[in-house]
N, CA, C and O atoms as a printed pandas DataFrame, in Angstrom:
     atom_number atom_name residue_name chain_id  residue_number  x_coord  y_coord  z_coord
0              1         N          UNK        A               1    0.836   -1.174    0.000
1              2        CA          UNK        A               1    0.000    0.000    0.000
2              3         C          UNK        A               1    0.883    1.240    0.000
3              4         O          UNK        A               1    2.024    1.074    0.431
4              5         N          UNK        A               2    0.531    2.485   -0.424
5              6        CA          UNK        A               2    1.574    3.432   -0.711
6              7         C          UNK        A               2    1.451    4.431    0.596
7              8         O          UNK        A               2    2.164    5.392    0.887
8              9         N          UNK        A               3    0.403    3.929    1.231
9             10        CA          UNK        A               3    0.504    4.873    2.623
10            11         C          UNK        A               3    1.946    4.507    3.308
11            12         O          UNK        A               3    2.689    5.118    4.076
12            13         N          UNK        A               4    1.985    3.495    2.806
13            14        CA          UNK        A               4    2.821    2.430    3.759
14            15         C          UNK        A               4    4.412    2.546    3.796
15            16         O          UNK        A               4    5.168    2.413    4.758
16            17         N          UNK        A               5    4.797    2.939    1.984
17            18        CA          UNK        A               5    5.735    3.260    1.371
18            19         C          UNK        A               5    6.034    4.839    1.800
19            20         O          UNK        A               5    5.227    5.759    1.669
20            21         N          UNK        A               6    7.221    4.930    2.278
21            22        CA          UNK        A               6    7.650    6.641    2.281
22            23         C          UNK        A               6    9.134    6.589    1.955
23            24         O          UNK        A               6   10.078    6.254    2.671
24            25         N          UNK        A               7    9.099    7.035    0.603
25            26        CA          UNK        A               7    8.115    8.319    0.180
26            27         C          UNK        A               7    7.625    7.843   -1.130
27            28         O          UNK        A               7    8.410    7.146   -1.774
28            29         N          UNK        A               8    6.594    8.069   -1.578
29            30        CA          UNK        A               8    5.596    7.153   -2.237
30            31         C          UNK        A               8    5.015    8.039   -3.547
31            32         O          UNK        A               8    4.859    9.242   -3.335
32            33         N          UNK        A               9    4.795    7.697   -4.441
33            34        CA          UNK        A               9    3.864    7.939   -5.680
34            35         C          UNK        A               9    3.331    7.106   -6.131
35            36         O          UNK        A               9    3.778    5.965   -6.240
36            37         N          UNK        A              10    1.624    7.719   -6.707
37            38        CA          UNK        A              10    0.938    6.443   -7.195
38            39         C          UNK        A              10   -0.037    7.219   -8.094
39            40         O          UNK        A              10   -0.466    8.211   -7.505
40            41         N          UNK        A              11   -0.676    7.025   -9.744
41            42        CA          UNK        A              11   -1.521    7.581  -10.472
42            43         C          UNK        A              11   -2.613    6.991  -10.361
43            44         O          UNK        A              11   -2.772    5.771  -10.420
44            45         N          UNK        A              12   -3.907    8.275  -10.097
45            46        CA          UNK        A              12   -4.995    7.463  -10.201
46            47         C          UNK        A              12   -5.631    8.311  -11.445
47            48         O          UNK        A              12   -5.195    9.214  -12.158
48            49         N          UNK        A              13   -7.251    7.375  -11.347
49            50        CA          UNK        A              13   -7.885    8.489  -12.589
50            51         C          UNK        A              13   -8.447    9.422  -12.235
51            52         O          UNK        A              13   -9.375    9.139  -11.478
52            53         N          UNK        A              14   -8.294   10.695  -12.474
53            54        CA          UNK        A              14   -8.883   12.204  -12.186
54            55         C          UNK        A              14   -9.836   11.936  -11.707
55            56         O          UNK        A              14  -10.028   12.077  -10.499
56            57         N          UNK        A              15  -11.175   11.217  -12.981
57            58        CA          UNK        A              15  -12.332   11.019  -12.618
58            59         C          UNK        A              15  -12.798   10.803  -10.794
59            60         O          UNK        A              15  -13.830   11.315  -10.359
60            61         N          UNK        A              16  -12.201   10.282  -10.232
61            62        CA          UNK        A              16  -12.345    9.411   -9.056
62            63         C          UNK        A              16  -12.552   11.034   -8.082
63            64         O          UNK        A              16  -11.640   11.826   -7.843
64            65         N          UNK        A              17  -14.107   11.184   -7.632
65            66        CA          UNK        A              17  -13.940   12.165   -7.025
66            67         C          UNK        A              17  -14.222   11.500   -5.618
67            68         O          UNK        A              17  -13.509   11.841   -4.674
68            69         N          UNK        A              18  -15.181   10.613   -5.437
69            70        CA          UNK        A              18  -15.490    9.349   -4.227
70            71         C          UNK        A              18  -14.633    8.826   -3.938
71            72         O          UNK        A              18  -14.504   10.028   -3.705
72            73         N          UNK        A              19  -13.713    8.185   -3.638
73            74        CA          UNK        A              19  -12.031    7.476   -3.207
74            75         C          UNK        A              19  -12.453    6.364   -2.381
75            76         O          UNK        A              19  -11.683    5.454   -2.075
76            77         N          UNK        A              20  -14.032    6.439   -1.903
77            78        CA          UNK        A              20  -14.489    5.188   -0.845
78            79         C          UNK        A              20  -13.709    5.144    0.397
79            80         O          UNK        A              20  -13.413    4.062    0.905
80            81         N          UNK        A              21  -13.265    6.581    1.053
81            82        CA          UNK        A              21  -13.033    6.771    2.070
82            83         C          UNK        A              21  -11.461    6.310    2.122
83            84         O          UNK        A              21  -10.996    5.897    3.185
84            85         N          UNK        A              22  -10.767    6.383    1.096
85            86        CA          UNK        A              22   -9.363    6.270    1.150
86            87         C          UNK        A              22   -8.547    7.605    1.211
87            88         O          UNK        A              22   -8.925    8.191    0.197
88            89         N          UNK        A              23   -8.086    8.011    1.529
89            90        CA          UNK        A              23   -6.972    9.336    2.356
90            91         C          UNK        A              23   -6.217    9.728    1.059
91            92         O          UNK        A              23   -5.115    9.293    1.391
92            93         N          UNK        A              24   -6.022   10.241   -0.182
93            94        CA          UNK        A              24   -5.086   10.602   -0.992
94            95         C          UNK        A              24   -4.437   11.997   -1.350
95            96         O          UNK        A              24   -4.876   12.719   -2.245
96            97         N          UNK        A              25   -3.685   12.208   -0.806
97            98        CA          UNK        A              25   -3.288   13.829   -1.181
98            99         C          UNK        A              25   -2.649   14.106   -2.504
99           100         O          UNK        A              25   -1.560   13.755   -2.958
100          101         N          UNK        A              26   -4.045   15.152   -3.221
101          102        CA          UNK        A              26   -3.447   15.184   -4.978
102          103         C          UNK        A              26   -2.071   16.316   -4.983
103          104         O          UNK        A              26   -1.664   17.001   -4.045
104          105         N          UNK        A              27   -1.569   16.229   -6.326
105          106        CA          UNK        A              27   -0.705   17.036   -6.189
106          107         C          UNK        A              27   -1.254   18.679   -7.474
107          108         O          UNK        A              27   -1.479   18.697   -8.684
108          109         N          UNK        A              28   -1.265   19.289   -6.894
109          110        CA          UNK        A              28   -2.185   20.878   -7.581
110          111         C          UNK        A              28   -1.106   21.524   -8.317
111          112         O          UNK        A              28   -0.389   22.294   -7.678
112          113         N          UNK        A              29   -0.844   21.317   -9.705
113          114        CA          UNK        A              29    0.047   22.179  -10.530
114          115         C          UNK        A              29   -0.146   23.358  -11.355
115          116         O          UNK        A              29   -1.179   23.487  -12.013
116          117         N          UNK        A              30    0.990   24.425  -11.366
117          118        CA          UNK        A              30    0.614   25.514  -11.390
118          119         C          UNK        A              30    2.012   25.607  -12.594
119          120         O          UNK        A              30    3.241   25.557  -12.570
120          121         N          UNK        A              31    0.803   25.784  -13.679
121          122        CA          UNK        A              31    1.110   25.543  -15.183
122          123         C          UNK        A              31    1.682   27.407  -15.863
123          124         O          UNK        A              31    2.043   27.638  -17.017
124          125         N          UNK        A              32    1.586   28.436  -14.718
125          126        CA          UNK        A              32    1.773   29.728  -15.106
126          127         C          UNK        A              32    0.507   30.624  -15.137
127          128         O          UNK        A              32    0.326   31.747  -15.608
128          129         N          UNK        A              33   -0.473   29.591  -14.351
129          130        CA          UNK        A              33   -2.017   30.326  -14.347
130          131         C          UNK        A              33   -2.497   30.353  -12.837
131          132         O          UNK        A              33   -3.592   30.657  -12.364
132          133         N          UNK        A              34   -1.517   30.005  -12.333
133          134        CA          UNK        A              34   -2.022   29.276  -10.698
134          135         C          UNK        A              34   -2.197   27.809  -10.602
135          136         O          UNK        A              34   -2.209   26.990  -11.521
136          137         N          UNK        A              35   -2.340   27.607   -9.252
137          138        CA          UNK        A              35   -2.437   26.254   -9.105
138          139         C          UNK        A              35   -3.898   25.535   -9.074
139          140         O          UNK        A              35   -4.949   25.770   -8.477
140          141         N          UNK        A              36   -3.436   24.490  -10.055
141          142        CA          UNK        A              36   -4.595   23.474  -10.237
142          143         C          UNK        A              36   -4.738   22.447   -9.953
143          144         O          UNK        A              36   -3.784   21.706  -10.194
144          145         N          UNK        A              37   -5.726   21.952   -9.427
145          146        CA          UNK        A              37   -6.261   20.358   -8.434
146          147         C          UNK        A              37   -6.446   19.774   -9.742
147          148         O          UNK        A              37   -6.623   20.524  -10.701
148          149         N          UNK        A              38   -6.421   18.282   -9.917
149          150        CA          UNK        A              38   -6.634   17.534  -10.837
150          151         C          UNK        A              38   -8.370   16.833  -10.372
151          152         O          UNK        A              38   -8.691   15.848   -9.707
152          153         N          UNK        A              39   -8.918   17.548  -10.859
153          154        CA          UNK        A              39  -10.504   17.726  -10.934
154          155         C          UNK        A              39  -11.159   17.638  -12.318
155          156         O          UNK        A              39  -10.888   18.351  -13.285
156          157         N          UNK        A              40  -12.383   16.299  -12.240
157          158        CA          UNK        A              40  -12.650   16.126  -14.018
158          159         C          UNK        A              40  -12.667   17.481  -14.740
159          160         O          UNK        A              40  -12.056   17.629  -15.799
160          161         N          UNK        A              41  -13.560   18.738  -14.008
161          162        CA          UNK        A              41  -13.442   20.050  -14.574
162          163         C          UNK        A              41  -12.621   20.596  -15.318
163          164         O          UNK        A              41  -12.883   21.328  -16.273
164          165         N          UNK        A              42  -11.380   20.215  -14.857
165          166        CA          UNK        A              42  -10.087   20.707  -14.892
166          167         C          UNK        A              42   -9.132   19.945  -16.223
167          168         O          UNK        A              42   -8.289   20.143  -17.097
168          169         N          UNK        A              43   -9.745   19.256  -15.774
169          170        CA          UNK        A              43   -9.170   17.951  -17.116
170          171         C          UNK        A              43   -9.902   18.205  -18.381
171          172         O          UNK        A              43   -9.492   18.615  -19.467
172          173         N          UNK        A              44  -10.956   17.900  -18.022
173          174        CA          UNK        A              44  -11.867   18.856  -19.184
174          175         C          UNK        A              44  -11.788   19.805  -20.017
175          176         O          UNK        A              44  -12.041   19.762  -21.221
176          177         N          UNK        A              45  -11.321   20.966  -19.186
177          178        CA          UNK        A              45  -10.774   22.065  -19.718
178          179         C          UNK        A              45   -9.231   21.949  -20.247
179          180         O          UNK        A              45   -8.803   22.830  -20.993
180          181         N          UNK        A              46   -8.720   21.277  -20.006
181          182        CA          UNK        A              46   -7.419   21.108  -20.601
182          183         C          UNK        A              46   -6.861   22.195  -19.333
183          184         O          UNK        A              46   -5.826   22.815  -19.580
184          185         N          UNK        A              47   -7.424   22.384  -18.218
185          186        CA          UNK        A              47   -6.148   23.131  -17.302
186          187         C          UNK        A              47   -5.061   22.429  -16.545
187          188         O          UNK        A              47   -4.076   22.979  -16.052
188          189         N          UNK        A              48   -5.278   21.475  -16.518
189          190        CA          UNK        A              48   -4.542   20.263  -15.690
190          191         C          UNK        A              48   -3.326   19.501  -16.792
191          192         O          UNK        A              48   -3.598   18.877  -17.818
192          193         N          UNK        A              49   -2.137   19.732  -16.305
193          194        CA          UNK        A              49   -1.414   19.474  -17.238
194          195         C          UNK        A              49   -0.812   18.223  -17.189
195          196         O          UNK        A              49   -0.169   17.768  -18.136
196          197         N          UNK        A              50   -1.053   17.417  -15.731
197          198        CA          UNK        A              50   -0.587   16.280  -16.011
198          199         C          UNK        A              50   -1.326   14.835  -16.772
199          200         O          UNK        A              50   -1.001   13.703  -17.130
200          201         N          UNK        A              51   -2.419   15.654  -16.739
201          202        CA          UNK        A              51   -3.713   14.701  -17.558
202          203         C          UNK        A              51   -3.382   13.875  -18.709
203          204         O          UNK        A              51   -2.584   14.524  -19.385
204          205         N          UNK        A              52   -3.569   12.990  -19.136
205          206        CA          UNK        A              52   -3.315   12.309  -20.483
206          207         C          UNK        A              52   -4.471   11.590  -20.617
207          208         O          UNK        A              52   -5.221   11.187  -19.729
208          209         N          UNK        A              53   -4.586   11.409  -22.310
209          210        CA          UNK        A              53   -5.454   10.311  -22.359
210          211         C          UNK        A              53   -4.980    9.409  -22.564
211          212         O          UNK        A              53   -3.776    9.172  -22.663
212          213         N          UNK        A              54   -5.989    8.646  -22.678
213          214        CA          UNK        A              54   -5.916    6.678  -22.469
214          215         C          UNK        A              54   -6.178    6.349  -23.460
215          216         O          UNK        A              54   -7.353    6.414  -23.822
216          217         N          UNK        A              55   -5.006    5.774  -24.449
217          218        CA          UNK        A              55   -5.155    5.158  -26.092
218          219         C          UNK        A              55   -5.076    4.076  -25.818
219          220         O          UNK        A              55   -4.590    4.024  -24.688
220          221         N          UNK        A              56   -5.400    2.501  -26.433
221          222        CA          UNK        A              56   -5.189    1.387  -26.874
222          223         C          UNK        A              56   -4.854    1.482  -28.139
223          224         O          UNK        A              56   -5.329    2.083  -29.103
224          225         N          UNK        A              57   -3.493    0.430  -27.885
225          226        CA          UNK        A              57   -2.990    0.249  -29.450
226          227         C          UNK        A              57   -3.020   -1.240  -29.760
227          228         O          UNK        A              57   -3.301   -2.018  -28.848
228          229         N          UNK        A              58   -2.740   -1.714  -31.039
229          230        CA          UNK        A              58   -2.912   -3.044  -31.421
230          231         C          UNK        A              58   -2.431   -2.902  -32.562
231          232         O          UNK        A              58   -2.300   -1.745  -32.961
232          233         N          UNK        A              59   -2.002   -4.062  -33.476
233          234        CA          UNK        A              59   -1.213   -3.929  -34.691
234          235         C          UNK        A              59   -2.359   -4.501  -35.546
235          236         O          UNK        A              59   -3.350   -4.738  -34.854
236          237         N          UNK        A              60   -2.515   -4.801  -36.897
237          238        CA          UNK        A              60   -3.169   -5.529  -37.943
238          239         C          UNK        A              60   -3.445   -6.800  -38.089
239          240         O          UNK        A              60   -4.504   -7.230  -38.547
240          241         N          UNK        A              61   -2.439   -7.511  -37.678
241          242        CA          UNK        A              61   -2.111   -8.722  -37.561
242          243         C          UNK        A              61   -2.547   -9.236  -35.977
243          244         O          UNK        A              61   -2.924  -10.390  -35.772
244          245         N          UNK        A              62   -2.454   -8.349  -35.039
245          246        CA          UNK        A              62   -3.095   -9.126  -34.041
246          247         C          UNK        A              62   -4.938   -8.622  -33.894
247          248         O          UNK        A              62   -5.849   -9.283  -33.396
248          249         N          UNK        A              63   -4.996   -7.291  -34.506
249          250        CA          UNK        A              63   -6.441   -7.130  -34.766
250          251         C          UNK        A              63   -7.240   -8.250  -35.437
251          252         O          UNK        A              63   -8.469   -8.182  -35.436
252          253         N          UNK        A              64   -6.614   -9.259  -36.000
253          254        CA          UNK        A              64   -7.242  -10.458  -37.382
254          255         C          UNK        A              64   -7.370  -12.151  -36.246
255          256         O          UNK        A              64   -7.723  -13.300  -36.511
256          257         N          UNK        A              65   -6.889  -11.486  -35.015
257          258        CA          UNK        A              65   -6.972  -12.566  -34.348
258          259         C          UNK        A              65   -8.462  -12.553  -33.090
259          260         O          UNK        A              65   -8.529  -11.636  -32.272
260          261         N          UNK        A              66   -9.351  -13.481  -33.117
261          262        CA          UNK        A              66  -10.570  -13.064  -32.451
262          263         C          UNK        A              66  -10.553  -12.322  -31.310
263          264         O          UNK        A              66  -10.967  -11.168  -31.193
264          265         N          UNK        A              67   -9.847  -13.320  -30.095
265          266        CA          UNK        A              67   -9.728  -12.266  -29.345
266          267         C          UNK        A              67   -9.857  -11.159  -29.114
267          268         O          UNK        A              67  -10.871  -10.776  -28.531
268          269         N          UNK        A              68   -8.536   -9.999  -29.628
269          270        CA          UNK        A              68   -7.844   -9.275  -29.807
270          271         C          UNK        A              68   -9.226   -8.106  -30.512
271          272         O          UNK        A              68   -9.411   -6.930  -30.200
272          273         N          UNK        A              69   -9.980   -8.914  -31.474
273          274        CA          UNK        A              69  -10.760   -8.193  -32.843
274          275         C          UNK        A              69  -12.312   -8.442  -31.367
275          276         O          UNK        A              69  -12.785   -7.377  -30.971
276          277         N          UNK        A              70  -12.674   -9.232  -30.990
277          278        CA          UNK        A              70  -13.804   -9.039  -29.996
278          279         C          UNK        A              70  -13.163   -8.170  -28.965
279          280         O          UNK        A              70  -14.114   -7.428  -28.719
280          281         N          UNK        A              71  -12.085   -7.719  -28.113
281          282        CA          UNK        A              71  -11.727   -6.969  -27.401
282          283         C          UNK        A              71  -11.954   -5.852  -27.863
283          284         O          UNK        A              71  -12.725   -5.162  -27.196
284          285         N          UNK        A              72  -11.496   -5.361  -28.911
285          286        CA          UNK        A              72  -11.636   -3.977  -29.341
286          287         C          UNK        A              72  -12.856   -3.637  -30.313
287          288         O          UNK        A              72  -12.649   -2.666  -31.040
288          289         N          UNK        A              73  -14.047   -4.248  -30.446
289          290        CA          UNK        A              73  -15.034   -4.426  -31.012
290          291         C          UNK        A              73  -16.126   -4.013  -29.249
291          292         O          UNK        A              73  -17.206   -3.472  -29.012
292          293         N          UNK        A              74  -15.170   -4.575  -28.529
293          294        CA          UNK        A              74  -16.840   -4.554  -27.248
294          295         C          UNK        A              74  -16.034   -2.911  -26.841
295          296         O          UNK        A              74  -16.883   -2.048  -26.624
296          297         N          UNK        A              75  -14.664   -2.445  -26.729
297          298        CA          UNK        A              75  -14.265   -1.241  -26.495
298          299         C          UNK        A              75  -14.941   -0.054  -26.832
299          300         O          UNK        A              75  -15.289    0.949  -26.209
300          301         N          UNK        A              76  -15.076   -0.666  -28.623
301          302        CA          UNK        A              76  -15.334    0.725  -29.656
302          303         C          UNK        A              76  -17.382    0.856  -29.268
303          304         O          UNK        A              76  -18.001    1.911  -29.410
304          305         N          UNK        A              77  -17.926   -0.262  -28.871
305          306        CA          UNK        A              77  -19.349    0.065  -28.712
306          307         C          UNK        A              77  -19.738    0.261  -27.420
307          308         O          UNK        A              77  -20.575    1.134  -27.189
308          309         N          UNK        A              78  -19.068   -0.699  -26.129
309          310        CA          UNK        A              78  -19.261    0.310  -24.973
310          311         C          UNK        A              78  -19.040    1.305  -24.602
311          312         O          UNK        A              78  -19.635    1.849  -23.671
312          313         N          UNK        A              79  -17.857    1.917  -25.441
313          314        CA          UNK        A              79  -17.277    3.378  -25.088
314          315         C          UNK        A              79  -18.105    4.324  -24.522
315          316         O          UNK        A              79  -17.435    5.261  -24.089
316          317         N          UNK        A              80  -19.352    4.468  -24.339
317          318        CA          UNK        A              80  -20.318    5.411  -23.716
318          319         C          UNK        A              80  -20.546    5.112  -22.313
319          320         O          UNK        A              80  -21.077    5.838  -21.472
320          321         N          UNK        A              81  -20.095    4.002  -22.184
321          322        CA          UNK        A              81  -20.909    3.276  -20.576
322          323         C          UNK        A              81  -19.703    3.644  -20.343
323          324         O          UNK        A              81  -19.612    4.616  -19.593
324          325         N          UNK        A              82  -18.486    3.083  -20.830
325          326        CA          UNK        A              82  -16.930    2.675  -19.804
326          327         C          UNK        A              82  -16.651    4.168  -19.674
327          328         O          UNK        A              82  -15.726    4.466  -18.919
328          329         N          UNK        A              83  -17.275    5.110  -20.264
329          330        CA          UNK        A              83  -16.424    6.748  -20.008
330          331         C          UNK        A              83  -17.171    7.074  -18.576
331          332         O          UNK        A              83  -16.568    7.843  -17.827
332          333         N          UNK        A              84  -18.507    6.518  -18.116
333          334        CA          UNK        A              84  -18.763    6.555  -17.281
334          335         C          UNK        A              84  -18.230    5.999  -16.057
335          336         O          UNK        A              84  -18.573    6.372  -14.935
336          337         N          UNK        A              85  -17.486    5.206  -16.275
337          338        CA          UNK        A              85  -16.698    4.285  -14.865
338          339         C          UNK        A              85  -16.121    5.349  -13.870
339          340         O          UNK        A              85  -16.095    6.561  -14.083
340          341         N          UNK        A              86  -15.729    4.799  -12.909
341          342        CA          UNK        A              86  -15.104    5.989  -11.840
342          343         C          UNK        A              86  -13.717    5.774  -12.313
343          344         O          UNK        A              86  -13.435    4.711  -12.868
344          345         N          UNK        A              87  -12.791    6.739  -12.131
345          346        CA          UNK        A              87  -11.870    7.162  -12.408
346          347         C          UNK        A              87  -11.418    7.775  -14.244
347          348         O          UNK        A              87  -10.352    8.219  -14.671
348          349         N          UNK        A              88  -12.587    7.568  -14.862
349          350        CA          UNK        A              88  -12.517    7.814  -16.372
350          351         C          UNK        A              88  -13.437    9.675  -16.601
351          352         O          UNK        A              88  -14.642    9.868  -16.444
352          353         N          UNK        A              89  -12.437   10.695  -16.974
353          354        CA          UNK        A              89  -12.738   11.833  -17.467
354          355         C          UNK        A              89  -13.619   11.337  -19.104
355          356         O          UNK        A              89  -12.968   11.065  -20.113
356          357         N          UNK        A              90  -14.815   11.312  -19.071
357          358        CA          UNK        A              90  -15.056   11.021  -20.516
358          359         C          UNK        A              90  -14.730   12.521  -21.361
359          360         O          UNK        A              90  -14.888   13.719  -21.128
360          361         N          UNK        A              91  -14.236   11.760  -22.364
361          362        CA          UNK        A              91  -14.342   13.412  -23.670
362          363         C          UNK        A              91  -14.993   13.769  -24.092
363          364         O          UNK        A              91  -15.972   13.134  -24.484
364          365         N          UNK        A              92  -14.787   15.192  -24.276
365          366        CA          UNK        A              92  -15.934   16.424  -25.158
366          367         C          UNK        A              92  -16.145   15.743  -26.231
367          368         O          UNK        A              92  -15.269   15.182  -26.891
368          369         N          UNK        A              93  -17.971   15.764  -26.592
369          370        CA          UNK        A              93  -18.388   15.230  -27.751
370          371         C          UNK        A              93  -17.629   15.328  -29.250
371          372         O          UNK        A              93  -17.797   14.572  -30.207
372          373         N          UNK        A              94  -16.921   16.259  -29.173
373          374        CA          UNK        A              94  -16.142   16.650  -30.660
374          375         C          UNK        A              94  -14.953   15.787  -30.431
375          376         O          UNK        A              94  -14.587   15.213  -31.457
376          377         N          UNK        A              95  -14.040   15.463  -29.044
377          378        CA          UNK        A              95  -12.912   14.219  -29.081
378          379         C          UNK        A              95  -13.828   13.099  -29.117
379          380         O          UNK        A              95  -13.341   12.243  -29.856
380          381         N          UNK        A              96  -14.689   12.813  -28.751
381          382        CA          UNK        A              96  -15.320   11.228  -28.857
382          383         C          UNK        A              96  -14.733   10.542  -30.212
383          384         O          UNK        A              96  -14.219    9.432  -30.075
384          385         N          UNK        A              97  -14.766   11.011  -31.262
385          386        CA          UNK        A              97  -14.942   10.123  -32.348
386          387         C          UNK        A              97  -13.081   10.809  -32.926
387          388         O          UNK        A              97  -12.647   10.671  -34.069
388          389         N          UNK        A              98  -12.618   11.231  -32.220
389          390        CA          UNK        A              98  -11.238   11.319  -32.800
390          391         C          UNK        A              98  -10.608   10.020  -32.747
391          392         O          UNK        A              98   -9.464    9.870  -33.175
């Protein structure tokens, strides 16, 4: 556990504003505008600079293999539910389909 570890780092997803009563102190970066909490808002807005998104990659050849081709087949059509999960910032309707 990283409480446990000192001195400790650990990434979670922005999204996660509930923590289920776990203790985490974010770290608030101040990009030349002031300092910013990593808050979906914030992510949203592109003020939060340590934010990234979350790509899956796969090659051609392993896309042709079922698995691999049903994995990223249930990805590309749940994508509306899973942006909802906790810890997931979903994207502005205009990134959705980038």
């Amino acid at each position: 556990m990283l409480s446990r570890a000192s001195p400790a780092l650990g990434v979670y997803g922005a999204g996660l504003d509930d923590l289920g009563g776990l203790r985490i102190d974010t770290v608030a970066v101040d990009a030349g505008e002031g300092c910013v909490e990593p808050r979906p808002a914030a992510v949203r807005a592109g003020r939060y600079p340590l934010a990234e998104p979350l790509y899956a990659y796969t090659t051609r050849s392993a896309l042709r293999r079922g698995p691999v081709a049903r994995y990223f087949a249930t990805v590309i059509e749940r994508a509306p539910q899973l942006a909802g999960y906790p810890g997931v910032v979903p994207p502005q309707e205009r990134e959705a389909g980038a």
